[in-house]
C-alpha positions in Angstrom: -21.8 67.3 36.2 -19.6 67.3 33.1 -17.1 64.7 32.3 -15.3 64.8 29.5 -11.7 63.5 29.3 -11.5 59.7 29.3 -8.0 59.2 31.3 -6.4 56.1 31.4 -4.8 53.6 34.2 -6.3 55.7 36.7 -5.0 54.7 40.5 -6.6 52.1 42.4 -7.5 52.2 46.0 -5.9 48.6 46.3 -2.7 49.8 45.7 -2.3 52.7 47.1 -1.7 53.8 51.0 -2.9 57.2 51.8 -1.2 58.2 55.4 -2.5 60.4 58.1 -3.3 64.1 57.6 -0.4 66.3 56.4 -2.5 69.8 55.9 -5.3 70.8 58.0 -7.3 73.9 56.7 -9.7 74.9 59.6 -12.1 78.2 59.6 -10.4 79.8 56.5 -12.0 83.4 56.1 -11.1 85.8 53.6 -11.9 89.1 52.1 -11.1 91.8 49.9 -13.2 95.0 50.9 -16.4 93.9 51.7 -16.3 91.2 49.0 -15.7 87.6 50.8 -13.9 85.2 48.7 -13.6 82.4 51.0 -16.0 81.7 53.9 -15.6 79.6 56.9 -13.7 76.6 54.8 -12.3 73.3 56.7 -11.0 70.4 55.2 -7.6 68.4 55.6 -5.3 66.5 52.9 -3.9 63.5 53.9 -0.4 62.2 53.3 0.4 60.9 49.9 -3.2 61.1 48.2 -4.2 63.4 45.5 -6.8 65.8 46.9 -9.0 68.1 44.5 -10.4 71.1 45.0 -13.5 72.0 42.2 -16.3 74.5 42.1 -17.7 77.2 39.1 -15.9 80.0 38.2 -15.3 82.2 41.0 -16.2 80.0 43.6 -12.6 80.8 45.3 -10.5 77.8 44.9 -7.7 79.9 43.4 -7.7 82.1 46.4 -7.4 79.1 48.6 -4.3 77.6 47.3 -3.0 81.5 47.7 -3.7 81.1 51.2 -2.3 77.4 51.8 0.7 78.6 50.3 0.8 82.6 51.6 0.2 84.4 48.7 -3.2 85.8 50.9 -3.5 86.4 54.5 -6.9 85.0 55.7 -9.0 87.2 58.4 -9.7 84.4 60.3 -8.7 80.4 60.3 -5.3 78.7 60.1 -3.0 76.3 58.4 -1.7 73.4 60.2 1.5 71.8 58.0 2.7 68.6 59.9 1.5 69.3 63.6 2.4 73.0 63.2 -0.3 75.4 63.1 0.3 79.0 61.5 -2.1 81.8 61.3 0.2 83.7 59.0 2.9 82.8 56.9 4.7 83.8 53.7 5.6 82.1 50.3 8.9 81.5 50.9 8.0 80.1 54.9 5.7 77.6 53.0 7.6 77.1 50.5 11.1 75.9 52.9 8.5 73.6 54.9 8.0 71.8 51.5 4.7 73.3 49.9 5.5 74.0 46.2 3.0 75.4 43.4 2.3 75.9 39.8 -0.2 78.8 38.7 -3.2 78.8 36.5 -1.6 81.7 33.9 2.4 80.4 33.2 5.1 82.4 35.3 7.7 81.0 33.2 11.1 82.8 31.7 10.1 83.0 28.5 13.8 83.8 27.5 15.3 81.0 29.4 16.1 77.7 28.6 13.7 74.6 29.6 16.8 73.7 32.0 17.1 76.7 33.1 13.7 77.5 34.4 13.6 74.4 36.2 16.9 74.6 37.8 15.3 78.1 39.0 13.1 75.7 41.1 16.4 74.7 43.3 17.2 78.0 44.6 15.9 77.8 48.0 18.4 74.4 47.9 21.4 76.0 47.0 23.9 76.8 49.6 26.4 78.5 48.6 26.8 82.4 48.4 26.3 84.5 45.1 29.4 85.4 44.7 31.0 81.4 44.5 28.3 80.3 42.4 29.1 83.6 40.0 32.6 82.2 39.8 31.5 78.8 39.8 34.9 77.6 41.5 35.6 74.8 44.6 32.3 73.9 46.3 29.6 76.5 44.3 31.1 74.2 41.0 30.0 70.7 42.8 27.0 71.8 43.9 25.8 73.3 41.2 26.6 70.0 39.3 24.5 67.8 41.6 21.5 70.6 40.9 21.9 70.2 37.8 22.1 66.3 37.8 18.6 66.4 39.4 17.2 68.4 37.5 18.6 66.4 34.5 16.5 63.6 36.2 13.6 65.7 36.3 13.6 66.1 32.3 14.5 62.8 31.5 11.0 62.2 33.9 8.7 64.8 32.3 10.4 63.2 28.9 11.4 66.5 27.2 15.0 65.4 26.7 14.8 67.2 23.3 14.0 70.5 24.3 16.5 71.2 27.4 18.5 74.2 25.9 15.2 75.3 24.1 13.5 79.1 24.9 10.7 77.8 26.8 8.8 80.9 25.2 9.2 78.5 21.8 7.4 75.3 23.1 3.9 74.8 22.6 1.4 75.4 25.4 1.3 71.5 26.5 5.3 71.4 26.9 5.6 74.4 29.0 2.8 73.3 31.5 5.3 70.4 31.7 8.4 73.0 32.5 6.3 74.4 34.9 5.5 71.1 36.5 9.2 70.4 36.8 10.0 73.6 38.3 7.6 72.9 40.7 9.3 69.1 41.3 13.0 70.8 41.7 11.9 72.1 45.1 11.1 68.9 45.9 8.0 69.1 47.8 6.3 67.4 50.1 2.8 69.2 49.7 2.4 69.8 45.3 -0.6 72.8 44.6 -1.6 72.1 40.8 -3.8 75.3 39.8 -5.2 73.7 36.3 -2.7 71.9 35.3 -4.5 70.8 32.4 -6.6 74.3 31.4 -5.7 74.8 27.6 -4.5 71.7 26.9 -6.3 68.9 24.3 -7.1 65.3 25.0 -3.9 64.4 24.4 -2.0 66.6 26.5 -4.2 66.1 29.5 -3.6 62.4 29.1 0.1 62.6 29.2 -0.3 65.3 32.0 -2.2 63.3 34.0 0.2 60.2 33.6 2.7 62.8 35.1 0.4 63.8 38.2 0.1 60.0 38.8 3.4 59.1 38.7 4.3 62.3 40.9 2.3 60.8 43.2 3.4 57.3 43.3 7.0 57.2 42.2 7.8 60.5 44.5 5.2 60.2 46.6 4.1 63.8 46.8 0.8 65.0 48.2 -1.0 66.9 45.8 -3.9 69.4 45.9 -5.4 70.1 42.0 -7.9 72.3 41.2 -9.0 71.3 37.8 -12.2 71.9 36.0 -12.2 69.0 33.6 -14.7 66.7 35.7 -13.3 63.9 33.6 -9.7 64.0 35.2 -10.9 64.9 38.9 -12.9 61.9 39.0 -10.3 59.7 37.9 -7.7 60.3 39.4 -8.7 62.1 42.4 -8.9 60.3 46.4 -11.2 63.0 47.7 -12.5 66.1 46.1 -13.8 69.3 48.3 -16.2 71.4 46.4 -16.7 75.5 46.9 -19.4 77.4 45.3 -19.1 81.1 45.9 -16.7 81.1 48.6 -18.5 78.3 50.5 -17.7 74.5 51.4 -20.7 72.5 49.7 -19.2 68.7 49.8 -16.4 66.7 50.8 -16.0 63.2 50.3 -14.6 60.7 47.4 -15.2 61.5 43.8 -18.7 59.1 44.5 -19.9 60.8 47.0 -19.3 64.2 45.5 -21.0 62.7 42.4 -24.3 62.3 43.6 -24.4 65.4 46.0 -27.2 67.2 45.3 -25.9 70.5 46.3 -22.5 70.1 44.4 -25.2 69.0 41.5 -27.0 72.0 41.8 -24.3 74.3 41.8 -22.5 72.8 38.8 -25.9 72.9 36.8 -27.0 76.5 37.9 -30.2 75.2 39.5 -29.6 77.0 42.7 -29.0 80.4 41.5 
């Protein structure tokens, strides 16, 4: 298996508590004509640690974040989310029980400002009605003030302070993963789905991303579920890693243990196909 990006002050187990299981994913089956993307997949993510999710091209993890967070309906399986098991819900069900999620290709507004597109992320926060926040008067004004406070906070986090009013469609590639990252963080999720966070991005950028992803997961103590291909990063900073190859669950353990699995060995150097 490949590993490439040296990442530094990686977590320790020492120092970290990893709670009990927050997201259970038991018999997950899905299809698309007679083509099965995902077969028969279990696994859990517990509380608090950061949980990968790796495998070759096309082995389906993309279309299992899509049905953790209801972008697919599965045939068959479900999705337990804190004791509450659903066999069908949508993205904006999962995403008011606390699931949030960037995507692999950017879904940013280009046009916007950096503030902008993240303060987007609060919208399932905001309580009052259109027509208050379009006059922007009594309660809609405060409101929108303490969104935009947090958010501020969000910024100041990410540390792109100096490109707040900027078109995000003018920021390099590594800066609007960030944007994307804090959009992500305005919803203020319990459950974070990372689709490549880091896919496009140089040494340096995947550094100071992953510092991010850490501190995500210390300072807020968000769950997170990654899919990431740089072998490098998942071992590093990764508590357990699942691994699909064609649609199908061939390990699950801690970055060790996936390490020296033969089958996930195999699968990454083609010598079972």
């Amino acid at each position: 298996m490949n590993e490439s990006t040296p990442i530094m002050n990686a977590p320790t187990e020492a120092g970290k508590k990893i709670g009990d299981v927050i997201l259970e994913v038991k018999n997950i089956s899905l299809s698309f004509g007679g083509v099965k993307a995902l077969t028969d997949i279990s696994f859990n993510v517990k509380e608090h640690e950061i949980r990968a999710i790796i495998g070759p091209n096309g082995a389906g993890k993309s279309s299992m974040l899509n049905c953790i967070n209801g972008v697919y309906q599965p045939q068959q399986g479900s999705i337990t989310f804190r004791g509450n098991t659903f066999k069908h819900m949508n993205s904006r069900q999962v995403a008011e029980m606390g699931v949030a999620r960037t995507f692999q290709n950017l879904a940013l507004f280009k046009g916007m400002s950096v503030i902008d597109n993240i303060m987007s992320g609060r919208n399932l926060r905001i309580k009052s009605n259109m027509f208050l926040q379009a006059l922007r008067i009594g309660p809609a004004q405060r409101e929108e003030e303490q969104h935009r406070e947090f958010v501020e906070h969000i910024i100041d986090f990410l540390e792109i302070q100096a490109f707040r009013k900027t078109p995000v469609g003018q920021l390099p590639y590594g800066l609007q993963k960030r944007v994307d990252l804090g959009r992500a963080l305005a919803m203020e999720p319990q459950v974070l789905l990372l689709d490549e966070p880091m896919a496009g991005m140089n040494v340096e950028e995947k550094q100071d991303m992953c510092r991010f992803v850490l501190d995500v997961n210390d300072e807020f103590g968000t769950t997170i579920v990654l899919i990431e291909h740089d072998m490098g990063v998942v071992m590093d900073i990764s508590d357990r890693v699942v691994v699909l190859d064609y649609g199908k669950k061939i390990g699950d353990g801690t970055p060790d243990e996936v390490r020296n699995n033969e089958d996930v060995i195999s699968a990454y150097l083609g010598t079972s196909h």
